[in-house]
N, C-alpha and C positions, 0 to 999 in steps of 0.2 A: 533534612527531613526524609522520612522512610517512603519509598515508594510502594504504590500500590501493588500487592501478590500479582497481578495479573500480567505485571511486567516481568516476572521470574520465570516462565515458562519457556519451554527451546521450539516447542510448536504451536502455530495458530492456524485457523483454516477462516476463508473469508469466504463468504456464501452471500451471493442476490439474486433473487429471479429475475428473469429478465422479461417476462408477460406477468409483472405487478403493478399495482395504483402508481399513476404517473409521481416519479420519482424514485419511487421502492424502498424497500428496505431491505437494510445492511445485517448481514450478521456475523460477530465472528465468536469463534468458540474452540475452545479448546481440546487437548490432545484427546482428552474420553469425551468429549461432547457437550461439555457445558458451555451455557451462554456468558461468555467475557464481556462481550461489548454489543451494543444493538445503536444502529442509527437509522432513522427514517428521515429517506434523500427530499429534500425540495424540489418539484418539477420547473423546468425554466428559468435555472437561475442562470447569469450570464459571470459570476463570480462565486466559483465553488467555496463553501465554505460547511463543511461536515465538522458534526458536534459529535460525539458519540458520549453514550450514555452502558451503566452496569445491566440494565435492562431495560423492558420495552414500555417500562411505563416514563422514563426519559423526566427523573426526577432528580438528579445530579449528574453535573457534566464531569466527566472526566478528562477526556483528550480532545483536544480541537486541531482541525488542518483549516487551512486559510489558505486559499489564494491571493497574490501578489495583484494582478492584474486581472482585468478581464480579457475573457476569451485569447490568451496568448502562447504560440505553438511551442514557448521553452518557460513559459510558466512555471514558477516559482509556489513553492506553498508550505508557508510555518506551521511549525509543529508547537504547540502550548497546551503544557500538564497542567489541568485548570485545579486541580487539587492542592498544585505545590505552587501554583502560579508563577512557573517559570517556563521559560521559552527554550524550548530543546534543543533544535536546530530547524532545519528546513531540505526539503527534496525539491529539484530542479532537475524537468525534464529539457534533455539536449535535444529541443524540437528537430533541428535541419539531420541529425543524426536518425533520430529515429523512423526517420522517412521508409531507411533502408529497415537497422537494428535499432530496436525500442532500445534508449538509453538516458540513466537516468543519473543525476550527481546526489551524491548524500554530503548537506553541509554543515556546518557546526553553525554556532548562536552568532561569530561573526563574517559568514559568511564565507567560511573557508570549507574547500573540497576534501572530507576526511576520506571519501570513496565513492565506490559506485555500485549501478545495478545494472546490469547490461542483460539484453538477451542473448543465448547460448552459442549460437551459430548463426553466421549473414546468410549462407546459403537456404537454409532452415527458416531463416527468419523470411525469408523471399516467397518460399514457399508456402507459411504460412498465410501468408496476405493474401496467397491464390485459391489455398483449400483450408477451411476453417476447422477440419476435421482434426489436422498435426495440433499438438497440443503446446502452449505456449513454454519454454523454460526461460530463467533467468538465476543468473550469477551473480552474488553479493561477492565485490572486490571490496576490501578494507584491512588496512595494518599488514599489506602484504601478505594477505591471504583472499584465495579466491572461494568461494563455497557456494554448490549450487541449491539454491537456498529458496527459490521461489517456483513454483507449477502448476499451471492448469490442470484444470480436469475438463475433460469435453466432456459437454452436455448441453444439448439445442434449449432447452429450458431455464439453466439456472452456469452462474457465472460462480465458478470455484476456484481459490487459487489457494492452493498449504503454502505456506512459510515454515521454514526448520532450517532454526539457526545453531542447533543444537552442535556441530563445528565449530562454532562460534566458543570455543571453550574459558577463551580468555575474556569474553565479554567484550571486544570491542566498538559493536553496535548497540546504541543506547535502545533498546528494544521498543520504547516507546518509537523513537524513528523505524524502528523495521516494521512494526503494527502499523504505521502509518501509510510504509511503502507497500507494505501488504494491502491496504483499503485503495491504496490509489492507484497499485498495477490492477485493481479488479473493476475497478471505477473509470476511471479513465483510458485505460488500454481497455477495457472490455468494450468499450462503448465503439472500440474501431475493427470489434467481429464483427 
């Protein structure tokens, strides 16, 4: 089955404000600015569970992430192309890890560790927890290459992170999981500025 054009791109940029209606909404868009994917977050849920949708009138699903569990500090969360209806893999954060450096495993459909996403530097990463001002970096490790692939943008109001996987020449992150890990380094590390 042919995937969706929107998984062919080397850049995504994920955007949410952060003083929006409880929950907010999600948006990610690409390299010129258009809108790829839009989701509007649930307030209070204790099991994340983000739909995303082609736009904001959220009238076919495209990509789902799923949480494994609730509320757990190495939390699991499937990745399922609702289009093609198969189940991609899954991102797993190394909660006791990230205490220090946010770090995350990227897994395949059986639960196998094909990489990772790590933040840039421990020293860096320390400092950030103190001043929110340093911008966050993280590195896609996968097939024996390392590429720094994901980045904040500070800004007191809205929560930005590009993705550019464009390194990625040989394609080895299924981009649907990097979109994913793009929504959930903004989602859920955002949520610990």
């Amino acid at each position: 089955m042919t995937l969706n054009p929107i998984y062919n791109q080397t850049r995504y940029i994920a955007r949410k404000k952060i003083f929006s209606a409880p929950g907010g909404k999600l948006h990610i868009l690409g390299d010129s600015g258009e809108l790829l994917l839009f989701s509007e977050m649930k307030a209070f849920r204790l099991r994340e569970d983000i739909t995303l949708y082609p736009d904001e009138t959220m009238g076919r699903e495209l990509l789902r992430i799923k949480a494994r569990k609730i509320l757990d500090i190495s939390s699991t969360y499937d990745v399922y192309d609702m289009e093609t209806g198969e189940t991609v893999g899954a991102l797993r954060r190394k909660g006791l890890k990230s205490l220090i450096k946010d770090e995350w495993a990227i897994l395949d459909t059986q639960d196998n560790e094909i990489g990772t996403i790590k933040e840039d530097n421990a020293l860096l990463a320390l400092l950030r927890r103190a001043v929110a001002i340093i911008p966050l970096k993280y590195n896609l490790e996968i097939g024996g290459m390392v590429i720094p692939a994901f980045r904040y943008s500070f800004n007191p109001f809205v929560t930005k992170i590009t993705a550019d996987f464009s390194k990625d020449t040989h394609g080895k992150l299924d981009r649907r999981l990097g979109m994913a890990a793009t929504i959930l380094l903004c989602l859920v590390e955002g949520k610990q500025d």
